[in-house]
C-alpha positions as a Markdown table, in Angstrom:
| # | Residue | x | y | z |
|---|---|---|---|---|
| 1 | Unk | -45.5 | 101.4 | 4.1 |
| 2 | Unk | -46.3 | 101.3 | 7.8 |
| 3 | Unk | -42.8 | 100.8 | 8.6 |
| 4 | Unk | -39.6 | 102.2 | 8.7 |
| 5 | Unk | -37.5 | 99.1 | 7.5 |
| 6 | Unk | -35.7 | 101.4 | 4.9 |
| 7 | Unk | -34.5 | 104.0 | 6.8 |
| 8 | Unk | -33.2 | 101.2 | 9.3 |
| 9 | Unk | -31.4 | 99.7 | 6.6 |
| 10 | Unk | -29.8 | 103.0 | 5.5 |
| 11 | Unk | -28.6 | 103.8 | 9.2 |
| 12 | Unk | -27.2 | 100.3 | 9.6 |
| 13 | Unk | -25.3 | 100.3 | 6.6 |
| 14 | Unk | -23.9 | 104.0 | 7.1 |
| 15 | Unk | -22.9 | 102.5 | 10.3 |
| 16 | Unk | -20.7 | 100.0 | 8.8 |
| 17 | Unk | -19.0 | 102.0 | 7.0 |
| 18 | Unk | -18.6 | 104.5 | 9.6 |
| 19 | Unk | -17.0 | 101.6 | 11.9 |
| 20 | Unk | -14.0 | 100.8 | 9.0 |
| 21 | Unk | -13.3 | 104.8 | 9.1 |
| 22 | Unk | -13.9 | 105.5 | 12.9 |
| 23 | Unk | -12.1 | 108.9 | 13.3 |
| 24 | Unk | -13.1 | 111.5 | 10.3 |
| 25 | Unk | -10.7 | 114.1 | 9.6 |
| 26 | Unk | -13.5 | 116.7 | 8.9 |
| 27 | Unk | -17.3 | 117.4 | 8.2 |
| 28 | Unk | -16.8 | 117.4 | 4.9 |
| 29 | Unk | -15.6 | 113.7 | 4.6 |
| 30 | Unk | -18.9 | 112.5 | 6.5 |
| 31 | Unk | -20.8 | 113.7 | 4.1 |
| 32 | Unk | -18.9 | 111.9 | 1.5 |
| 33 | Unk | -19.2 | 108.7 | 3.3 |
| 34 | Unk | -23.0 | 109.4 | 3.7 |
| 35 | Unk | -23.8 | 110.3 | -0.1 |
| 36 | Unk | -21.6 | 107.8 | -2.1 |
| 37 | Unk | -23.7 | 105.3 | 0.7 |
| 38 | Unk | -26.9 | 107.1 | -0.8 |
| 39 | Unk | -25.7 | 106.7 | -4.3 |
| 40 | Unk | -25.2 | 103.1 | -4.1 |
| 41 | Unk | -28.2 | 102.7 | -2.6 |
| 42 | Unk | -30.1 | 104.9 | -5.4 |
| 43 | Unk | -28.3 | 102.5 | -8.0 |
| 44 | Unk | -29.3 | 99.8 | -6.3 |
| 45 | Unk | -33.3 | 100.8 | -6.4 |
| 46 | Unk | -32.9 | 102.0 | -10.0 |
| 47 | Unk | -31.4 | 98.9 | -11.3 |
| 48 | Unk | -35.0 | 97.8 | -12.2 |
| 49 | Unk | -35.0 | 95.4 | -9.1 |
| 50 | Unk | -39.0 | 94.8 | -7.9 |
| 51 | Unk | -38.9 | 95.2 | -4.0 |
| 52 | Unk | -42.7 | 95.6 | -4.0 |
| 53 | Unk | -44.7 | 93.4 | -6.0 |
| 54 | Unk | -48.0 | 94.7 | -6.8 |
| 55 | Unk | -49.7 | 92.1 | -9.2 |
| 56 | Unk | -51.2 | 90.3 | -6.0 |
| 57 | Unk | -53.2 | 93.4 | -5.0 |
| 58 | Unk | -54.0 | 94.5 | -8.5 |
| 59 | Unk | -55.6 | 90.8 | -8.8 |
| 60 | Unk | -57.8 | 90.6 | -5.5 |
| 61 | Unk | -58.7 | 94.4 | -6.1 |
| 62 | Unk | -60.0 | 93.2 | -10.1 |
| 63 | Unk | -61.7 | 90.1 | -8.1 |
| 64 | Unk | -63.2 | 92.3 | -5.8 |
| 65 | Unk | -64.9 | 94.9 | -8.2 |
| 66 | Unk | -66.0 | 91.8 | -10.6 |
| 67 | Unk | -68.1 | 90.8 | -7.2 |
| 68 | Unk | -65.9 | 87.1 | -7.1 |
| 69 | Unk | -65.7 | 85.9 | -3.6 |
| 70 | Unk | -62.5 | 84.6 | -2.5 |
| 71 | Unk | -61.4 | 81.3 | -1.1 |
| 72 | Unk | -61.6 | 82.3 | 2.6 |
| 73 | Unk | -65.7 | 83.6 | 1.9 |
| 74 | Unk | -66.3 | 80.0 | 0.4 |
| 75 | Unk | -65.2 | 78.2 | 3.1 |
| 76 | Unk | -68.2 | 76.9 | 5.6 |
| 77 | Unk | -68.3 | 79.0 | 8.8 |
| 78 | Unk | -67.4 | 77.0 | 11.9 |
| 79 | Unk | -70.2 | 77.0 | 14.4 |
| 80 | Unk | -68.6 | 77.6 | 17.5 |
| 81 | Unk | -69.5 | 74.9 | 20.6 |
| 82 | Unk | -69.7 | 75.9 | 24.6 |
């Protein structure tokens, strides 16, 4: 992945919490806060839950070694005018 979606997600949602609390007593409470939010999200991921779906690549890659072109090759070229 070219992004960082996921560690955006993880900030936002450590900030929400972090807004209900809004004065921590210690360090040691912060880092509760930060790992149950990293446990739920580990749950969340482990639950069996597809976020990337791979069976679209694994089908133009097995199209692509077999030599089949794809819709977009068969399509006539447009000429261009001017």
């Amino acid at each position: 992945l070219r992004t960082t979606n996921g560690v955006e997600r993880l900030n936002e949602e450590i900030r929400r919490r972090e807004r209900v609390i809004r004065i921590f007593p210690n360090r040691e409470s912060v880092y509760r806060l930060v790992g149950a939010v990293l446990i739920e999200i580990d749950e969340k991921w482990m639950s069996g839950r597809k976020y990337l779906d791979m069976s679209e690549y694994w089908r133009w890659r097995k199209m692509k070694e077999q030599g089949v072109r794809s819709v977009n090759q068969e399509a006539p070229a447009i000429k261009r005018v001017g």
